[in-house]
N, C-alpha and C positions, 0 to 999 in steps of 0.2 A: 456305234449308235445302237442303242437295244431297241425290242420291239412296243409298238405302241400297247397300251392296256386298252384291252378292248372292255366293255361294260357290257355284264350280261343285261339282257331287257328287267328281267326276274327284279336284277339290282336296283335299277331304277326305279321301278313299281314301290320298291321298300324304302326309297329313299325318299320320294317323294309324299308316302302315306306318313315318314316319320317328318315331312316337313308342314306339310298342311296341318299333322296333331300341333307343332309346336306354334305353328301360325295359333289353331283354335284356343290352346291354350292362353300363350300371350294377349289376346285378345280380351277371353274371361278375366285373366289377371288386372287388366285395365279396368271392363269393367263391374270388376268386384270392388276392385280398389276405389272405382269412383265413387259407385254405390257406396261404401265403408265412410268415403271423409264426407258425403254428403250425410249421411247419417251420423257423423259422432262433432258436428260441429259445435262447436262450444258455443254458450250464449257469450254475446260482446259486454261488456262492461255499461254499457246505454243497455242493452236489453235486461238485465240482470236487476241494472240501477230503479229502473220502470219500471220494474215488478214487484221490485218490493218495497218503493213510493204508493203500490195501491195498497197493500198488506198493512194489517192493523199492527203495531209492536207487536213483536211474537212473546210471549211470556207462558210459561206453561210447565210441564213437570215430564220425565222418563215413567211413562205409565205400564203396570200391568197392574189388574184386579189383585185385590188382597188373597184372593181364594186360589190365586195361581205361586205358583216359584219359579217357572223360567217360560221363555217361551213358546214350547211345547204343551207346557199345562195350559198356558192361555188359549192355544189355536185347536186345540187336537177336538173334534165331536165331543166326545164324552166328557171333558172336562171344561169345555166355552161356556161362558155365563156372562151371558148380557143383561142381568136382571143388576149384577153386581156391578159391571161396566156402568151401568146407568145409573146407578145409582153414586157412583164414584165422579165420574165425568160431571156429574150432578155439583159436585163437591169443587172440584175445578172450577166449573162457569162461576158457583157464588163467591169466589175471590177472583173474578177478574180475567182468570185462564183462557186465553182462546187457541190453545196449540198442544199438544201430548204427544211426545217421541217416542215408538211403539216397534218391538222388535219382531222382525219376521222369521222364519227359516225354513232351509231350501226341503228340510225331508219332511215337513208340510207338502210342498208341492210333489215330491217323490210320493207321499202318502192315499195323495187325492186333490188332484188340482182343483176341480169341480165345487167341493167343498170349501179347500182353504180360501177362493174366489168368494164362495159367497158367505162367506163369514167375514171377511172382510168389509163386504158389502153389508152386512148387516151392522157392521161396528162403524162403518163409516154413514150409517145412517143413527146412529145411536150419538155419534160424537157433535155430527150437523145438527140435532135437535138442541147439543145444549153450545151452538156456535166454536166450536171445535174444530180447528183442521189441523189434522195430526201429518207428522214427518212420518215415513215406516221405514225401519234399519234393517236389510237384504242380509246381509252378512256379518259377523263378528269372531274376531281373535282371544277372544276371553272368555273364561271357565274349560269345563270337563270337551276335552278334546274329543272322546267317543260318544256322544248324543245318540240319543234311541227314541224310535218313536213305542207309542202306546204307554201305559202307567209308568208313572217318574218315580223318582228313588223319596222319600221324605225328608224333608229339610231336618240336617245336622243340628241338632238345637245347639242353640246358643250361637251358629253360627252365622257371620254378614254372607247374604246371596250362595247359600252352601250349596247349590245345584242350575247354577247357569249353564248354560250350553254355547260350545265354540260352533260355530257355521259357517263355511261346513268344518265337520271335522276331522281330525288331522287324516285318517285314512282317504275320502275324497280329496283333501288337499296335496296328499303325495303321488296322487295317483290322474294324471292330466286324460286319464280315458275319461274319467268321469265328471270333466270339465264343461263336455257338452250337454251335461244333467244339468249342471250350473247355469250354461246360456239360456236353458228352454225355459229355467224358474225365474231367470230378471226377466227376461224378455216376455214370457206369457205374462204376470203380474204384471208388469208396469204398460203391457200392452192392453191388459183387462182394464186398464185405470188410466191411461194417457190422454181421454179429456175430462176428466173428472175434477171438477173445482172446487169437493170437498177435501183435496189433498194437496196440502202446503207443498211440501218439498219431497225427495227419497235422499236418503240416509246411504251409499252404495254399501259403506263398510265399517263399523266399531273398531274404534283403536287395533287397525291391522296389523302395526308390527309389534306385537304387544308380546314378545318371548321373552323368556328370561329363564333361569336353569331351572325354576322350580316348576316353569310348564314346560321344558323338556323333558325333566324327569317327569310329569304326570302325561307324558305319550307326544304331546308337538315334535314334528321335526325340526333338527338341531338348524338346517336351513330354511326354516321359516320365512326368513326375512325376505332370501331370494326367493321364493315360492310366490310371495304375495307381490315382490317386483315384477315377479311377470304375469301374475294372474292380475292385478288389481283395474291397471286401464285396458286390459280386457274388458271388465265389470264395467269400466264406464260405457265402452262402444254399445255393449249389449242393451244396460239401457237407453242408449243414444239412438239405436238401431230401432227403438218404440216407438218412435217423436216424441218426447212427452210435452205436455205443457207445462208442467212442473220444474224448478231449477232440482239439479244434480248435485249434492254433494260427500264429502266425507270428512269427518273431524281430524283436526290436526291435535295433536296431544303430549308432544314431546318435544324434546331439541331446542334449536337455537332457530329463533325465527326474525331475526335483523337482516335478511336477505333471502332469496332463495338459492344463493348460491351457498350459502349457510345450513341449510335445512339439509334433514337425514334425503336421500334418494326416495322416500315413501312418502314421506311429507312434502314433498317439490312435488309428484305426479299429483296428490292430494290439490294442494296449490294451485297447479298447472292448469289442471281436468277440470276441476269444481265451477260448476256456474255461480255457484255464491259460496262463502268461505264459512267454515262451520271448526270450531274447537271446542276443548277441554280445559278444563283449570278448576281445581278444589284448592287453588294456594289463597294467600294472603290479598287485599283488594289491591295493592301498589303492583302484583303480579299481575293480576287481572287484568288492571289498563294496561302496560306494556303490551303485553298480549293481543291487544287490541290496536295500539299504535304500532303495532309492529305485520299487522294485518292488515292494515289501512294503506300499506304502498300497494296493494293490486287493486286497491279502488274499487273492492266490489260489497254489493251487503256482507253482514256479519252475524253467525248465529252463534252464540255456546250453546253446546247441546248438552254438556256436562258442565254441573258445580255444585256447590252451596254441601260440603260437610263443616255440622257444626263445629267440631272438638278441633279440628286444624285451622280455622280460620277463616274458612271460606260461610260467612252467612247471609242472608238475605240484608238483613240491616244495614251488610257492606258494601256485599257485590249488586244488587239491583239499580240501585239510584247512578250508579255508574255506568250500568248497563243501558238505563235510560236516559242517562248524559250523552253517550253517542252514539242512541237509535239501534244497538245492539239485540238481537234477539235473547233473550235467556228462559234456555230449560233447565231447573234443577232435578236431582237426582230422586226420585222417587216420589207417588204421591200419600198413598194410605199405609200404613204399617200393615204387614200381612207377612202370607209363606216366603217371602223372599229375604226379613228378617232382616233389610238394608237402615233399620232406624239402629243397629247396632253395630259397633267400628271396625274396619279393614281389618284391625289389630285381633278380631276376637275370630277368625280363620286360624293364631296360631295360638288364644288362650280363649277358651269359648265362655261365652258370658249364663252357664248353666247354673246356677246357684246365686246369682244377683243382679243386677241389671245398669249398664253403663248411667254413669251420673247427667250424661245427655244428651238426647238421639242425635244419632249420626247424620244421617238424611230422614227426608217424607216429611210428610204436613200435615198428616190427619190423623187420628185414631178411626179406628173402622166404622164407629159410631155418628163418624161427622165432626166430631169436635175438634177444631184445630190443637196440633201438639203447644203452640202458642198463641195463643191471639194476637199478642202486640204483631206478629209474621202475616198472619191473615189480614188485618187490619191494613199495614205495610203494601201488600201486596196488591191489592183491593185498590187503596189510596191511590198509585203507582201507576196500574192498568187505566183507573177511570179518570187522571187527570188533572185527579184533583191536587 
């Protein structure tokens, strides 16, 4: 029989500080965790539905002022113009508009939170004067993967949206130290704004898995897709973690959506998360409603926040009246022709339209002067919103 193991007192001392740490720990783990699902509870399908039984049809347009090209130009000091916002927004309310999906970004808040707050504050006092309540989009997978703040590059002539910026980009997105830059920008915005009932909804993210080799080769990581699987319901806690009053969502834009057990992994968390359900579609109207009846098994409101290119298919004359057949929100894609150059085709990114001009605007609704690019569309749209 060997001898017993005696235990220095020392030992104990250390064994029992490492046992009370793991007590305190598990403890916080509990309730952080509690705090976390009390915070990211999803709205129920009755709350979702009741909210936007009090909401006017949403109808409205993907807004920046003509004077801007991405959303940098729009937000930065030196380049904001709410003389032009109001005047534009203007153009909106007299066809009917009472909603504009307006894109934000994070190195605004990296730049000066102070400012990008109250310029916000000044555009959402600018939108409520002409009955406006805008969606704001936090993030986005599409355009120039390196964004910079201060003076922007000049729009590529001849080309569609030649200077959009991804948010964040690809270097914050490869790099998770810089993810808690990310929380501090949903979470302060939507916590500066979380009873404010000038503001429809929040937009978390633009077509996030939005990769394909031509924006790897222009710098996205080749694993993007996974990046944004594990960053995206992040994005929703964060702003879940605000309370807002606001429903939450993100546009669904690809795939196969006859189930969710159908749907890409990005578009199921989309799905999943979203208090209210929000897509994309520039295809034909027979695609449109499916789109839609295919949305309709989670039972909760419905926004497009993307459509309406003329040369494809997708026009007001087709897609709206559909859209108001079953109480569907619809934003089209741009409102005033300006720096963003989106009244000319996807197609003119790979032959630029310098020397002549597309046989008929792509997207927007105005000329800068006010005058709609078509009447019979104004008229339409007018008719549509008031009812008649």
């Amino acid at each position: 029989m060997g001898h017993p193991v005696r235990t220095h007192p020392s030992q104990i001392r250390v064994t029992l500080e490492e046992y009370l740490l793991r007590c305190l720990t598990f403890l916080l783990t509990i309730f952080f965790a509690a705090t976390s699902l009390h915070a990211q509870q999803r709205w129920s399908e009755a709350q979702a539905n009741a909210w936007y039984a009090k909401q006017p049809w949403p109808v409205g347009a993907d807004f920046l002022p003509s004077t801007a090209e991405n959303q940098l130009e729009m937000w930065q000091p030196a380049t904001f113009d709410p003389v032009t916002i109001d005047r534009e927004l203007g153009f909106a309310e007299g066809i009917g508009m009472n909603t504009v999906r307006v894109f934000l970004h994070d190195l605004l808040w990296q730049q000066d939170q102070q400012g990008m707050i109250r310029r916000m504050n000044q555009f959402l006092d600018i939108a409520a004067k002409h009955h406006i309540k805008p969606i704001f989009v936090f993030f986005d997978s599409c355009g120039d993967p390196f964004p910079h703040l201060g003076p922007q590059n000049p729009p590529i002539p001849g080309v569609h949206n030649s200077r959009w910026e991804e948010s964040p980009g690809a270097p914050a997105l490869e790099d998770p130290s810089q993810w808690p830059r990310l929380a501090a920008y949903v979470k302060g915005v939507v916590g500066a704004f979380a009873n404010d009932d000038r503001i429809l909804a929040w937009d978390l993210w633009n077509e996030p898995d939005d990769v394909d080799a031509a924006a790897v080769e222009r710098g996205d990581p080749k694993d993007k897709d996974e990046i944004i699987l594990k960053l995206l319901p992040q994005v929703y806690a964060w702003a879940r973690s605000a309370k807002p009053m606001q429903p939450l969502t993100s546009g669904i834009w690809r795939g196969n959506w006859t189930s969710l057990a159908d749907m890409s992994p990005v578009a199921r968390v989309q799905a999943e998360q979203s208090d209210i359900l929000s897509f994309h579609n520039y295809a034909w109207p027979e695609a449109f409603e499916l789109n839609i009846q295919h949305l309709q098994q989670f039972h909760r409101p419905i926004i497009c926040t993307e459509y309406m290119a003329r040369a494809i298919g997708s026009t007001f004359d087709t897609i709206l009246p559909i859209a108001k057949k079953y109480r569907v929100g619809a934003i089209n894609w741009g409102l005033v022709e300006g720096r963003t150059q989106t009244y000319l085709p996807w197609e003119s990114t790979w032959h630029p339209y310098v020397h002549d001009q597309p046989a008929i605007w792509f997207h927007d609704v105005f000329y800068k002067d006010g005058r709609p690019y078509r009447q019979h569309e104004a008229d339409l749209i007018r008719s549509l919103t008031s009812g008649k």
